[in-house]
C-alpha positions in Angstrom: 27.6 -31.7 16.4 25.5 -29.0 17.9 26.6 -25.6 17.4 27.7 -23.2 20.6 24.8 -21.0 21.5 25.6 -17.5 23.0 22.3 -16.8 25.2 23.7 -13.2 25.3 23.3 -13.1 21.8 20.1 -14.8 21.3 18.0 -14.0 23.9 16.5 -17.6 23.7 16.8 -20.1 26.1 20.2 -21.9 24.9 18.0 -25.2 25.4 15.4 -24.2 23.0 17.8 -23.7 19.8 19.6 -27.0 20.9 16.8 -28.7 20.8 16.3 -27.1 17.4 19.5 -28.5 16.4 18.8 -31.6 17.2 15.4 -31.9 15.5 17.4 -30.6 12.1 19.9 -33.5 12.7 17.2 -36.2 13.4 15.1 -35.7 10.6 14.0 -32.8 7.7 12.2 -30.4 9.2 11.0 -27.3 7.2 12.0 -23.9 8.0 9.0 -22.5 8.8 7.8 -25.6 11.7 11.7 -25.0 12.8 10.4 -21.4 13.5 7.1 -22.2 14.9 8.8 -24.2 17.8 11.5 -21.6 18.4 8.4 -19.0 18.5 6.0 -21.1 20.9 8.9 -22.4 23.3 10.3 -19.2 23.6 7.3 -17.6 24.9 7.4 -20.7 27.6 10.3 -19.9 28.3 9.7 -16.1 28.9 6.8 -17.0 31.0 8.2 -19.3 32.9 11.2 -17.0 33.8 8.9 -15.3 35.3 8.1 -17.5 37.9 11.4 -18.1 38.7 11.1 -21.4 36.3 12.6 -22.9 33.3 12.0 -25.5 30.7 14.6 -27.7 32.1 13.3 -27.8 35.7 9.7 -26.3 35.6 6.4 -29.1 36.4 3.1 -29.7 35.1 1.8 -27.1 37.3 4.1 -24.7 36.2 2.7 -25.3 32.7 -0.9 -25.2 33.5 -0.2 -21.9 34.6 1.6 -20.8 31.4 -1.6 -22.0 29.7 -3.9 -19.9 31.9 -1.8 -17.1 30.8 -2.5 -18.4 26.8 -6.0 -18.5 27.4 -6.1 -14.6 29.2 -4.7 -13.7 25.7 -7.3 -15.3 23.8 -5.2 -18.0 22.2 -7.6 -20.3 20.6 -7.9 -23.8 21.4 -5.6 -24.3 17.8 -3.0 -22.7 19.0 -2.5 -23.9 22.5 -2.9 -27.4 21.5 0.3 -26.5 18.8 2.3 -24.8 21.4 1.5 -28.3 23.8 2.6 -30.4 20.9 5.8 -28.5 20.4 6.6 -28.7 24.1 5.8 -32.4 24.1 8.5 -32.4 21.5 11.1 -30.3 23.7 10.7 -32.7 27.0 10.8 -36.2 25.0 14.8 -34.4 24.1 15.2 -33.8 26.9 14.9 -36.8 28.5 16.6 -38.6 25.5 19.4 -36.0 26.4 19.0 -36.7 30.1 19.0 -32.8 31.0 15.4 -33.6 32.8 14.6 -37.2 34.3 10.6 -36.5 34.4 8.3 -35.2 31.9 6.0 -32.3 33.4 3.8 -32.9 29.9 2.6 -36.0 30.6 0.0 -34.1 33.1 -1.2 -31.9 30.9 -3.9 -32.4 28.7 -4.8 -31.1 24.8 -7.8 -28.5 24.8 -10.8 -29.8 23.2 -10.7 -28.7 19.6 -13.5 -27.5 17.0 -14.7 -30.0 14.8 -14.2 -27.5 11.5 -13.5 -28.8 8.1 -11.9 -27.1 5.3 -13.8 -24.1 3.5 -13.4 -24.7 0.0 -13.9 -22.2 -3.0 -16.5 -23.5 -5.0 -15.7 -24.6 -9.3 -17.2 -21.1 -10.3 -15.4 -18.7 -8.1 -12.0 -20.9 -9.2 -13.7 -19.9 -12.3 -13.9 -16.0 -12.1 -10.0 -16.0 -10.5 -8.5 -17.6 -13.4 -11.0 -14.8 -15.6 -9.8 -11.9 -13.1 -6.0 -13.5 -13.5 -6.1 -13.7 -17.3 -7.2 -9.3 -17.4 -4.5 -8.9 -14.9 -1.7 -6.0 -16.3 0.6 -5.6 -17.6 0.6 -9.2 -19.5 3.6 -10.7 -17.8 1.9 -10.6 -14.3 -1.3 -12.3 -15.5 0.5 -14.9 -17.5 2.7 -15.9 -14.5 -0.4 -15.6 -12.4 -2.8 -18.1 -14.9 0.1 -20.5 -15.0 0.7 -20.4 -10.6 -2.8 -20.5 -10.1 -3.8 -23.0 -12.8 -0.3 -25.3 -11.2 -2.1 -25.3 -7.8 -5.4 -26.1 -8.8 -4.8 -28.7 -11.0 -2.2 -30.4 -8.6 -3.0 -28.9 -4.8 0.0 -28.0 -4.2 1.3 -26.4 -0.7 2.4 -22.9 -1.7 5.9 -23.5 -0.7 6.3 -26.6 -3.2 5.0 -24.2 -5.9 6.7 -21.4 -5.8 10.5 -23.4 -5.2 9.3 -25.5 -8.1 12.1 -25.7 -10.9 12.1 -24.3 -14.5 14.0 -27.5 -15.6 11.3 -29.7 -14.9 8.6 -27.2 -17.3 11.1 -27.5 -20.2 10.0 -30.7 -21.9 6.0 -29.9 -21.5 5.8 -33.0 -19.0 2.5 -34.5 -18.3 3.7 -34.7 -14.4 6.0 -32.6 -12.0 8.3 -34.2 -9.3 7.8 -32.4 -6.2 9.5 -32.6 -2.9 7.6 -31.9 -0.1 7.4 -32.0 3.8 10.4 -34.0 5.5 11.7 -34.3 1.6 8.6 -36.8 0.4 8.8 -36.8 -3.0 5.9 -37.3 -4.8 4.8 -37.4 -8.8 1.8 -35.1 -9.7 -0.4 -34.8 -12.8 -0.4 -31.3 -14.6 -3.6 -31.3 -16.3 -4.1 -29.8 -20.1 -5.1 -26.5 -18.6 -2.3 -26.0 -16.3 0.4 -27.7 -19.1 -0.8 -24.8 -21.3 -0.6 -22.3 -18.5 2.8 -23.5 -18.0 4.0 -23.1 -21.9 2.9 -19.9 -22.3 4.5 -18.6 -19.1 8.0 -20.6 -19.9 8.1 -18.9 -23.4 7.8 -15.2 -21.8 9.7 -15.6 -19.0 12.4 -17.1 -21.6 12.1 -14.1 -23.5 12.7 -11.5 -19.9 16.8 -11.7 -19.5 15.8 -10.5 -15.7 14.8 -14.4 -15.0 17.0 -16.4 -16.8 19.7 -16.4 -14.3 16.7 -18.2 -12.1 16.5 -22.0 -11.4 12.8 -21.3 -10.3 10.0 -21.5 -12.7 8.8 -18.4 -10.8 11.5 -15.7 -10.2 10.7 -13.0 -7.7 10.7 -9.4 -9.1 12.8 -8.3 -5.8 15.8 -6.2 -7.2 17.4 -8.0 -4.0 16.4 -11.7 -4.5 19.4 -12.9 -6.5 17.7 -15.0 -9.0 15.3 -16.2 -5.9 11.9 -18.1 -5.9 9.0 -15.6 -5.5 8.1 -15.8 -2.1 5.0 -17.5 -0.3 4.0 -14.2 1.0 3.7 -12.7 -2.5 2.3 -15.3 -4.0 -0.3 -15.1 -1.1 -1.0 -11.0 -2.0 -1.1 -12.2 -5.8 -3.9 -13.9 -4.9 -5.9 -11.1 -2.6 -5.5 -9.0 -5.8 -7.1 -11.7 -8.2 -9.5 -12.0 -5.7 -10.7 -8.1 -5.0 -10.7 -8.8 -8.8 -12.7 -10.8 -8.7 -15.3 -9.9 -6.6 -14.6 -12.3 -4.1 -13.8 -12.1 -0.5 -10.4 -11.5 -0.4 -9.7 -13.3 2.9 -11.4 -16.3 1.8 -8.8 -16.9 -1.3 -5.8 -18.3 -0.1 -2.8 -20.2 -1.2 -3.9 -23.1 1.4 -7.4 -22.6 0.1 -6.6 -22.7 -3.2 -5.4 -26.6 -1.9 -8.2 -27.6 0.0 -10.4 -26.4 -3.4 -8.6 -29.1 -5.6 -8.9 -31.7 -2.7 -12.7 -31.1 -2.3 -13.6 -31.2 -6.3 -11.2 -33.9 -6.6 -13.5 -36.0 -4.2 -16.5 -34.4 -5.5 -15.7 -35.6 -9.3 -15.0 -39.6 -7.6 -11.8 -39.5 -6.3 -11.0 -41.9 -3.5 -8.8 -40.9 -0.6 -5.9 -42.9 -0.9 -5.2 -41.2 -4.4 -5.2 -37.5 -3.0 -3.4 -38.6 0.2 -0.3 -39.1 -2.6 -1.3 -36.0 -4.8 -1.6 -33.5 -1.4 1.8 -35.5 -0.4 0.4 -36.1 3.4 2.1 -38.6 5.6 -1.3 -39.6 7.6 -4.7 -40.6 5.5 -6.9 -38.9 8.3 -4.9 -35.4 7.4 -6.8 -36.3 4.0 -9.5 -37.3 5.9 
């Protein structure tokens, strides 16, 4: 059953966070796409207001205009065609629902997107941030960094799979990890010698730190206020600009998704076919591998 919304309370179109509600209910959807759409359609929503519109009775003109308005803030193609997506989402519900009879999106057409692929590190600067991870101090940092980096690299993980990963799985030195990923996929990755070892050696000191073994994660924040919580994806991210300043590499071109995209493109490089890392990276679609 969907929950009452207060609109006094929100300040979001009741509509949007039923909607919401109803995506939860229909199938997993992560936390952070859940926000995404409650971000992007409340900004329709806002601008539609506005004129004196709202999602439940506004048209494809209406629309066009909110995109003019996306444009004049210098949204990139990227994030329009998202925000599009997310409302072609909203009107399919609410159709299904019957709380509109037409669907203004069926007007409107995607932006014409950049044909970019993927930047990926190259295999020496993966290199020099597992050297600049291994002098990190004190010792308990740069042993939990080694064994998250050397994880990632050797499986591509997405950085929210890694850093909810479970100690329970680590304490029989398995060759593979069971990971749950997007819309609760579960798929079976190898570890890898390197990372295996990386693993160990963080398991034993984090065994021996009585802060962490409260923890069900195999990487406990530091936060006084966590509760025994994962670290979070946003550390893990500023983890990796300090390797990298470390380094010597560009700190915005090491991330946690690049990190990914690095074990995907030497993956392939080394012979891998596609099919193979369309299981390890976990994606629904072979063209996302693609």
């Amino acid at each position: 059953m969907a929950r009452q919304v207060d609109p006094a309370q929100t300040g979001v179109d009741p509509l949007i966070l039923l909607f919401l509600d109803a995506l939860v209910a229909m199938r997993a959807v992560s936390a952070n796409t859940l926000a995404a759409y409650r971000r992007d359609l409340a900004d329709t929503s806002l601008l539609l207001r506005a004129a004196k519109k709202s999602l439940s009775d506004c048209s494809a003109d209406d629309l066009r205009h909110v995109m003019s308005v996306w444009h004049q803030r210098g949204l990139s193609a990227r994030s329009v065609a998202r925000r599009i997506s997310a409302l072609r989402q909203f009107m399919g519900w609410a159709i299904d629902d019957q709380i509109r009879i037409d669907n203004p999106c069926r007007w409107i057409s995607n932006p014409s997107l950049p044909a970019l692929l993927p930047k990926s590190l190259s295999e020496d600067e993966v290199v020099k941030l597992l050297a600049a991870a291994n002098a990190l101090q004190p010792a308990a940092v740069s042993c939990r960094a080694v064994a998250m980096l050397e994880i990632m690299y050797a499986t591509g993980l997405r950085v929210s799979e890694l850093v909810h990963l479970k100690v329970s799985q680590f304490r029989r030195q398995p060759d593979s990890i069971l990971v749950v990923g997007k819309g609760g996929r579960e798929r079976l990755v190898p570890l890898g010698l390197s990372a295996k070892r990386a693993a160990a050696d963080w398991l034993e000191l984090r065994d021996a730190t009585s802060a962490y073994l409260l923890s069900d994660y195999m990487f406990p924040s530091d936060s006084a206020t966590s509760g025994g919580g994962a670290m979070t994806r946003q550390q893990f991210a500023q983890l990796l600009k300090t390797i990298a300043v470390a380094a010597q590499i560009n700190p915005s071109r090491v991330t946690p998704h690049k990190i990914r995209h690095s074990f995907a493109t030497h993956m392939l490089n080394r012979g891998a076919d596609l099919r193979s890392l369309q299981t390890m990276l976990g994606h629904a679609d072979i063209a996302t591998t693609q």
